[in-house]
Every structure is written in structure tokens, then in C-alpha cells.
PAROZA-774471 format. One record per atom (N, C-alpha, C): residue number from 1; atom name; z, x, y. Coordinates in steps of 0.05 Angstrom, whole numbers, plus 5000, padded with zeros to 4 digits. Layout:
N
nr=NUM | atom=CA | up=Z | east=X | north=Y
...
! end
This chain:
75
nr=1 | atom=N | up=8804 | east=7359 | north=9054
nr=1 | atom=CA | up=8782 | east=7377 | north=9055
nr=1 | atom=C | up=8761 | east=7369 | north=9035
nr=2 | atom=N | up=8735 | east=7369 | north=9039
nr=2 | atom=CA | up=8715 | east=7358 | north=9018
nr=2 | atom=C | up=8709 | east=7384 | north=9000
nr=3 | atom=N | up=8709 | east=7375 | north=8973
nr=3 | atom=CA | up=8705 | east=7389 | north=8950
nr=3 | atom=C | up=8669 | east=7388 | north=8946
nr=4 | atom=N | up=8657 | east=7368 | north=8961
nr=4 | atom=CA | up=8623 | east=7374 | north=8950
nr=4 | atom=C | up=8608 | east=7377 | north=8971
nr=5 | atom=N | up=8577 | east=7381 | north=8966
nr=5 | atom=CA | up=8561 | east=7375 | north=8985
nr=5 | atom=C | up=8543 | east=7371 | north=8979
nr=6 | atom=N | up=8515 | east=7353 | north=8998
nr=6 | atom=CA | up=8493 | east=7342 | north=8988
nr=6 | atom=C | up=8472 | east=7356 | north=9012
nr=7 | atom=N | up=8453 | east=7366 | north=9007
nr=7 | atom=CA | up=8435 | east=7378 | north=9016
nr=7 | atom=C | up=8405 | east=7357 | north=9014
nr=8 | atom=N | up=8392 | east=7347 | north=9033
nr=8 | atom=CA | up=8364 | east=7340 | north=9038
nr=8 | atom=C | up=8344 | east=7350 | north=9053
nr=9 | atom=N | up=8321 | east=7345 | north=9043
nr=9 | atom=CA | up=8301 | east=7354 | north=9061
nr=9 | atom=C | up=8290 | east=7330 | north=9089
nr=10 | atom=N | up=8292 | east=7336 | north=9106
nr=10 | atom=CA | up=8290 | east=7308 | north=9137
nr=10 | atom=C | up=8262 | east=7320 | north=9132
nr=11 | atom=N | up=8245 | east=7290 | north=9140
nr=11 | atom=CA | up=8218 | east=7293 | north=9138
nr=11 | atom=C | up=8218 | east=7298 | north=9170
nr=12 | atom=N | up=8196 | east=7312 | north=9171
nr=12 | atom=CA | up=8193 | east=7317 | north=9196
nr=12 | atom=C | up=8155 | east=7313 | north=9211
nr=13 | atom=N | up=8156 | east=7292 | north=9221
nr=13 | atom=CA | up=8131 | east=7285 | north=9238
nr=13 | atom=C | up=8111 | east=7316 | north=9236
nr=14 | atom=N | up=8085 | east=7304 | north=9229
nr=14 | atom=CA | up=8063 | east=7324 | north=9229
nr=14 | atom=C | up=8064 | east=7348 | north=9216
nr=15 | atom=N | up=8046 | east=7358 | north=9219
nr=15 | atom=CA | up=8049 | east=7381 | north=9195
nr=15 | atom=C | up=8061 | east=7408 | north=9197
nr=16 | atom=N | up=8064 | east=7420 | north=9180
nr=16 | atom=CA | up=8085 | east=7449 | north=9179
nr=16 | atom=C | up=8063 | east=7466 | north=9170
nr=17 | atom=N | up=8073 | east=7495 | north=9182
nr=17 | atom=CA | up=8052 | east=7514 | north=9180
nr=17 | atom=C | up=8065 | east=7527 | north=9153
nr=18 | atom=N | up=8039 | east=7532 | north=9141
nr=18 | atom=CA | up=8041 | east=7542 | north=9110
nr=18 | atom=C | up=8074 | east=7557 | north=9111
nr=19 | atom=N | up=8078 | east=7578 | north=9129
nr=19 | atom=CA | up=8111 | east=7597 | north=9117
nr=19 | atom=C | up=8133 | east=7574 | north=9139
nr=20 | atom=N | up=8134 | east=7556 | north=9143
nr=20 | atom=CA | up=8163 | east=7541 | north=9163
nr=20 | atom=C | up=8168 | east=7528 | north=9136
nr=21 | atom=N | up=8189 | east=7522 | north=9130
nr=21 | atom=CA | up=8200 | east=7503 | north=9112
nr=21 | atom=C | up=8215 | east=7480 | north=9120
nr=22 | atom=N | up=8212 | east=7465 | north=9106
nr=22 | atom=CA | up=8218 | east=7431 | north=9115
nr=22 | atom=C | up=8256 | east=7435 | north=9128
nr=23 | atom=N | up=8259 | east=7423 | north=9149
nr=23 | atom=CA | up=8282 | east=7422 | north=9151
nr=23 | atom=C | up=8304 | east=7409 | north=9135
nr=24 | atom=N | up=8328 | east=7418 | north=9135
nr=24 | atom=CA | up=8352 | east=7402 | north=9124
nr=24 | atom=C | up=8376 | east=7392 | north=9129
nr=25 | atom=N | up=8383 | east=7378 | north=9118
nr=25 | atom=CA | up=8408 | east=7371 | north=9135
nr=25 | atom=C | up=8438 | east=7360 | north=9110
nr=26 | atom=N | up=8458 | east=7372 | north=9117
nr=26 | atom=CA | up=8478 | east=7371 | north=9093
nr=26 | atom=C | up=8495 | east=7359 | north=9094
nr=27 | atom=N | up=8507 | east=7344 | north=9076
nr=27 | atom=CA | up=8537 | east=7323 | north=9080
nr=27 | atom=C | up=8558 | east=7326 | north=9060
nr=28 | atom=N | up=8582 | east=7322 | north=9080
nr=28 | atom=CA | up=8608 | east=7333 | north=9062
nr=28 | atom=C | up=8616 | east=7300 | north=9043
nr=29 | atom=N | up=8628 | east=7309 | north=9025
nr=29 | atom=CA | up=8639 | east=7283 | north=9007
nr=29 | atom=C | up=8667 | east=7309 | north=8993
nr=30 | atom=N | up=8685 | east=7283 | north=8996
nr=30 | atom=CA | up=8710 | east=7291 | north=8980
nr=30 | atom=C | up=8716 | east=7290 | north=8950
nr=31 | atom=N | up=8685 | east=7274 | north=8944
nr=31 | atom=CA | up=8696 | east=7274 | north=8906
nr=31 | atom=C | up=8672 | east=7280 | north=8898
nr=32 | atom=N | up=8667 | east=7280 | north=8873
nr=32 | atom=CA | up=8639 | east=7282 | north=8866
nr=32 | atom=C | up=8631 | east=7255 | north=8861
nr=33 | atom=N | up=8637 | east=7233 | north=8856
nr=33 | atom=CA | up=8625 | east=7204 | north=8857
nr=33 | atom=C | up=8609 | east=7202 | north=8881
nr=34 | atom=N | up=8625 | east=7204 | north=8904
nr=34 | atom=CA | up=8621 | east=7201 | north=8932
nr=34 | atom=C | up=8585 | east=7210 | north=8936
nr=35 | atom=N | up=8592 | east=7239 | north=8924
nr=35 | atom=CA | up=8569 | east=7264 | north=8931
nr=35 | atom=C | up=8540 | east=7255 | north=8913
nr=36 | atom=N | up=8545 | east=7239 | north=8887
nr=36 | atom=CA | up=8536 | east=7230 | north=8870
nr=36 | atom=C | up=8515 | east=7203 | north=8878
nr=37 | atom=N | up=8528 | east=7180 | north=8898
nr=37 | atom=CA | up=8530 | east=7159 | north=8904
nr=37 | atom=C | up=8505 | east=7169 | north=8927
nr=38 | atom=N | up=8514 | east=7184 | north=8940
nr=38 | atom=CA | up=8495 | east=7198 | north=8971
nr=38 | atom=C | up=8466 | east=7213 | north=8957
nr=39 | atom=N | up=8470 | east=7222 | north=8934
nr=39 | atom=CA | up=8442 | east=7243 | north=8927
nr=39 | atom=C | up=8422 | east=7222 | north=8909
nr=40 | atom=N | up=8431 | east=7201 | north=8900
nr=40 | atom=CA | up=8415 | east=7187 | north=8887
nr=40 | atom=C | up=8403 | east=7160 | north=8911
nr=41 | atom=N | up=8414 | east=7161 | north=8934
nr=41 | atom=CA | up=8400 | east=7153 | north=8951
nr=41 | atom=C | up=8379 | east=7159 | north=8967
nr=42 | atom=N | up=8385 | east=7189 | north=8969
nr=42 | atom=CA | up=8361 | east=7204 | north=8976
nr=42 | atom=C | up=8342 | east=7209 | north=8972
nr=43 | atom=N | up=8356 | east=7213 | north=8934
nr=43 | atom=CA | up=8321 | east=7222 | north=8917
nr=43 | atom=C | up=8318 | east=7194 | north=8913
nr=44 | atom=N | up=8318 | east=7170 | north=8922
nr=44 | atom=CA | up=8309 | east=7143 | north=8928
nr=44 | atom=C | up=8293 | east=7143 | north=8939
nr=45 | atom=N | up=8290 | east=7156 | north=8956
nr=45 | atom=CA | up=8284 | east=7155 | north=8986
nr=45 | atom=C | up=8256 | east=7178 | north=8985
nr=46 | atom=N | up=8245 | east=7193 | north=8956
nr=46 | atom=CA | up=8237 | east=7218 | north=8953
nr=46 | atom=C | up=8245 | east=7236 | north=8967
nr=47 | atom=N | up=8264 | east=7244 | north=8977
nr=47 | atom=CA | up=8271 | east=7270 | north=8995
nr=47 | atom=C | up=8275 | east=7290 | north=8967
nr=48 | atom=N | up=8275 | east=7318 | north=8977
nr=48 | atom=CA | up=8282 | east=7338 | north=8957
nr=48 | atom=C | up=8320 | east=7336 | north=8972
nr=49 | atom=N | up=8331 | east=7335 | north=8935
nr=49 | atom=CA | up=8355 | east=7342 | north=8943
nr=49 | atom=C | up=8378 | east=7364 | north=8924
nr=50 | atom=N | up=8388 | east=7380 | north=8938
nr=50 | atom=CA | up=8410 | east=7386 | north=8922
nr=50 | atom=C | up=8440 | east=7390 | north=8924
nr=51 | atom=N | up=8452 | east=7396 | north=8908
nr=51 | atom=CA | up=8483 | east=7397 | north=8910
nr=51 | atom=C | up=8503 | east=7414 | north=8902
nr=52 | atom=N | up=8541 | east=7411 | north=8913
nr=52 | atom=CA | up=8543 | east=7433 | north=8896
nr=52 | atom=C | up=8575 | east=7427 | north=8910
nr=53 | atom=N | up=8583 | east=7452 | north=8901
nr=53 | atom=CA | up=8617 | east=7450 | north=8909
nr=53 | atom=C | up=8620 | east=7470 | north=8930
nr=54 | atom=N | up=8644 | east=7455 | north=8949
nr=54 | atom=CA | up=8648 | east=7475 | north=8971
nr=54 | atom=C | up=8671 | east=7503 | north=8969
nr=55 | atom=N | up=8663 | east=7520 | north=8976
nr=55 | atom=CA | up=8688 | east=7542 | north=8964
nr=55 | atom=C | up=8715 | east=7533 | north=8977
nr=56 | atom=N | up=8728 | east=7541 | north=8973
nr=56 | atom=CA | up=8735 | east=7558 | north=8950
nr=56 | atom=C | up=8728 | east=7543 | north=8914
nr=57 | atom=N | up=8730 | east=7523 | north=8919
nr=57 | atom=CA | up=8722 | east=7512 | north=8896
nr=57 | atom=C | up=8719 | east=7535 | north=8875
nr=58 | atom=N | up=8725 | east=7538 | north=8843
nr=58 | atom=CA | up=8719 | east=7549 | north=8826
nr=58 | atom=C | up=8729 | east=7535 | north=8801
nr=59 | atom=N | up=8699 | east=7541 | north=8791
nr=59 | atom=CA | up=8681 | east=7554 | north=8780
nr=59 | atom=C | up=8662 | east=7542 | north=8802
nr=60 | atom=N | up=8646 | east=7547 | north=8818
nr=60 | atom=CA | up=8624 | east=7535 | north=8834
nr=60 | atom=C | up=8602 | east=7529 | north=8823
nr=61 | atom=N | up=8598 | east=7505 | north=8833
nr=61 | atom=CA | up=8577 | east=7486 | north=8822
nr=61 | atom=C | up=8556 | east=7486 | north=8840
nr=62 | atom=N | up=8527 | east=7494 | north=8825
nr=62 | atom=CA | up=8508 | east=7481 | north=8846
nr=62 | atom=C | up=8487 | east=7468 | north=8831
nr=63 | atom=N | up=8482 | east=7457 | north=8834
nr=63 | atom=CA | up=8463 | east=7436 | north=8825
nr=63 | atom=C | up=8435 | east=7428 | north=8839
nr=64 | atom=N | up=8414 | east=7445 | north=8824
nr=64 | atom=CA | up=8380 | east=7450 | north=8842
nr=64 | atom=C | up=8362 | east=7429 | north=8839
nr=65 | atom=N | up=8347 | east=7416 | north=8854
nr=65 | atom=CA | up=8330 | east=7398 | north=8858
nr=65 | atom=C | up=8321 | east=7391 | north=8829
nr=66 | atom=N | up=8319 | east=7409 | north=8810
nr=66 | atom=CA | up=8297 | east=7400 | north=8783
nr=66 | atom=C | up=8326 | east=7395 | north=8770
nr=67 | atom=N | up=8344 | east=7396 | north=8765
nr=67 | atom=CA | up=8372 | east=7393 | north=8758
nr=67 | atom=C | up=8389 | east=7360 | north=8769
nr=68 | atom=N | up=8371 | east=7345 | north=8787
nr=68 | atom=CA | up=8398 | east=7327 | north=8811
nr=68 | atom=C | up=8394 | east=7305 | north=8777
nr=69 | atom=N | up=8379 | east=7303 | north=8780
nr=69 | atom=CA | up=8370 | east=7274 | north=8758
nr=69 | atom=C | up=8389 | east=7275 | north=8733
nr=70 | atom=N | up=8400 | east=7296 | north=8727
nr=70 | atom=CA | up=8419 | east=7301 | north=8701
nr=70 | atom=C | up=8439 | east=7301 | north=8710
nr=71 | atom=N | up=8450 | east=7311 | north=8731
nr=71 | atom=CA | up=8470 | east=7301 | north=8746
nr=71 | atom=C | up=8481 | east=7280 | north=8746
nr=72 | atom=N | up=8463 | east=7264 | north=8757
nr=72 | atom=CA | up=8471 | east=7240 | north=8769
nr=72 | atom=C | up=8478 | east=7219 | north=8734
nr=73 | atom=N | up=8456 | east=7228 | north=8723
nr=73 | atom=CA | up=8477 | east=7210 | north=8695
nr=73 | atom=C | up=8500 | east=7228 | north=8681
nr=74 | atom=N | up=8507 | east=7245 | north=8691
nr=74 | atom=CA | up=8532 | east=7253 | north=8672
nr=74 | atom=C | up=8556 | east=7242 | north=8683
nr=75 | atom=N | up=8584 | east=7232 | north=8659
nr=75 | atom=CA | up=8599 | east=7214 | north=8677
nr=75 | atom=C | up=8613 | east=7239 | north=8693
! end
């Protein structure tokens, strides 16, 4: 069962009306390396991304777009 997840924003052709929000799309990973490895490819890629733990997981982790970058260097 995967313990994380990675959340991105898919660019989407032409423009969005001021209240639609960019679509997303989410992926399971079983460790946090995994989940780690996938989000720093994205924000490679400039997508907005974020992350977090899947429940039951506890203490639950989520980890918000202005947050991925600290993340990604903690071992």
C-alpha cells in the first residue's frame, strides 16, 4: 500500500477563466524517497507541486507548494 503522494498542476492549453483552477493530477509512491525523487522532477519542470502522506498514516504529513523545496533537502 503506498505511504505518500505527489500532487501537480497539468498545464493545460489556452487560457482559464479567472475562478477554474488549473487541473491536477496525483501519484502514489510507497516511500518517501520515491515521492521525493517524482516532486523534484516536477518542480523541474515548473509545475506547482505538493505532497503528503496517505491515511491512515499518522502523524499526517502534508507538505504545501511554498514548503516542497525544504523538503526535498531534508534527509
Amino acid at each position: 500500500m503506498p505511504d505518500w503522494f505527489v500532487t501537480f498542476e497539468i498545464r493545460k492549453r489556452g487560457l482559464l477563466h479567472k475562478r477554474e483552477r488549473s487541473p491536477r493530477e496525483s501519484r502514489m509512491f510507497a516511500t518517501e524517497a520515491e515521492a521525493k525523487m517524482f516532486a523534484r522532477a516536477k518542480l523541474d519542470e515548473g509545475l506547482i507541486v505538493f505532497a503528503g502522506t496517505v491515511s491512515p498514516y499518522s502523524p499526517k504529513q502534508l507538505i504545501l507548494p511554498n514548503d516542497i523545496a525544504r523538503w526535498l533537502t531534508e534527509q
